[in-house]
C-alpha angles and dihedrals in degrees: 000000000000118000099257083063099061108045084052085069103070095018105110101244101234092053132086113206114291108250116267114241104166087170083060099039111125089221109033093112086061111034130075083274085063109060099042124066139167119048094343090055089049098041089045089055083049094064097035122110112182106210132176122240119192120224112282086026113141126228106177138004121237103245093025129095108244109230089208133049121183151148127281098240086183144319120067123281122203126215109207126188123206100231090178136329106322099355119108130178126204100231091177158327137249119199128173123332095015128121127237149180118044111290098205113046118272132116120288108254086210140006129259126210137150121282095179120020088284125194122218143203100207137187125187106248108230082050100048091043083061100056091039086063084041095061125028095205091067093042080057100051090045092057088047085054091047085059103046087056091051083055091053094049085054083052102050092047099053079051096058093034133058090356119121115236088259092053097041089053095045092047083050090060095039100041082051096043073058081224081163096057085051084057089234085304106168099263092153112164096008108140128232133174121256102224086193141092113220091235081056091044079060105041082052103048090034092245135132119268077239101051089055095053087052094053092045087060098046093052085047096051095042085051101236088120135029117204115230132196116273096027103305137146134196118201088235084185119011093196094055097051093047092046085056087045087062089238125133110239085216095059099040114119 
């Protein structure tokens, strides 16, 4: 399938590619874009189609080679794993600025697709793999990405491992505020959408529906969060939630 006709496949249909402004991007400072310049920087935006994905919309199939890869502008992508025949398991999340598909050929381990209307930066991958052996800057900044996403991986699995239920809860908020990717920056109060339900926050973290909504409470009554209408939170208190995720405010980057 060439690469026109994938992307035709999550494009709304009344709507032409949103024009590409990396000097205006919100996350450029803190996505691949941002840590190359020069001609990389210029032949990468050259490359680059922002499109539009509605929540549920689906990027990339697990087992299959994705013929994009590309850059969360905003919004929250989920990466989902097929354990057996109808059974799916959330393995992890991407939210602005981060990078996401398989640069180099190979099948996909899971599947990406949109958990929030998400917005996207994408290339098309043959494409991309070529400049990254063009310019070594980019080749760089794409093995630090590929780093940083090892470390989130680490993340997401002492998440799901030796963690209570409190603290697994409480790392789950944290880890999808993407209080990590602020550096622990006071963001106390600022709002997000919850993409998930609280049965799927269970499913996710191997807890009961029941023990979620009691930890839910008890982050609410302790005033870490605040619960907002139509499924949002607000980190009321950043250091208390990361003090019930077990974390250590200090270390948390």
């Amino acid at each position: 399938m060439t690469i026109a006709a994938r992307l035709d496949q999550f494009r709304n249909v009344d709507s032409a590619p949103l024009p590409v402004d990396c000097h205006s991007c919100p996350v450029r400072q803190s996505a691949l874009c941002g840590a190359i310049g020069g001609a990389a920087a210029q032949a990468l935006s050259g490359l680059a189609q922002r499109e539009r994905i509605a929540v549920a919309g689906n990027l990339s199939c697990q087992d299959e080679p994705s013929p994009v890869v590309g850059v969360v502008r905003s919004g929250l992508v989920q990466l989902t794993a097929r354990r057996r025949e109808n059974e799916e398991q959330i393995v992890g999340v991407a939210r602005g600025g981060e990078f996401i598909g398989r640069p180099f050929g190979g099948a996909m381990p899971y599947a990406i697709s949109a958990a929030t209307d998400a917005e996207l930066c994408l290339f098309p991958r043959d494409a991309f793999d070529g400049l990254a052996v063009r310019f070594p800057d980019l080749g760089h900044a794409l093995l630090t990405l590929s780093l940083d996403e090892l470390e989130r991986t680490r993340r997401w699995l002492g998440m799901l491992g030796k963690k209570t239920s409190a603290q697994k809860v409480a790392a789950f908020l944290a880890e999808i505020a993407g209080l990590r990717s602020r550096n622990g920056e006071a963001i106390d109060a600022v709002p997000f959408e919850l993409p998930f339900t609280r049965q799927q926050i269970a499913d996710i973290l191997g807890l009961t529906l029941e023990t979620v909504s009691r930890q839910f409470t008890v982050l609410r009554t302790t005033r870490a969060i605040r619960l907002l209408p139509n499924r949002r939170v607000a980190i009321a208190d950043v250091p208390t939630l990361l003090a019930l995720a077990g974390e250590n405010p200090q270390s948390w980057h």
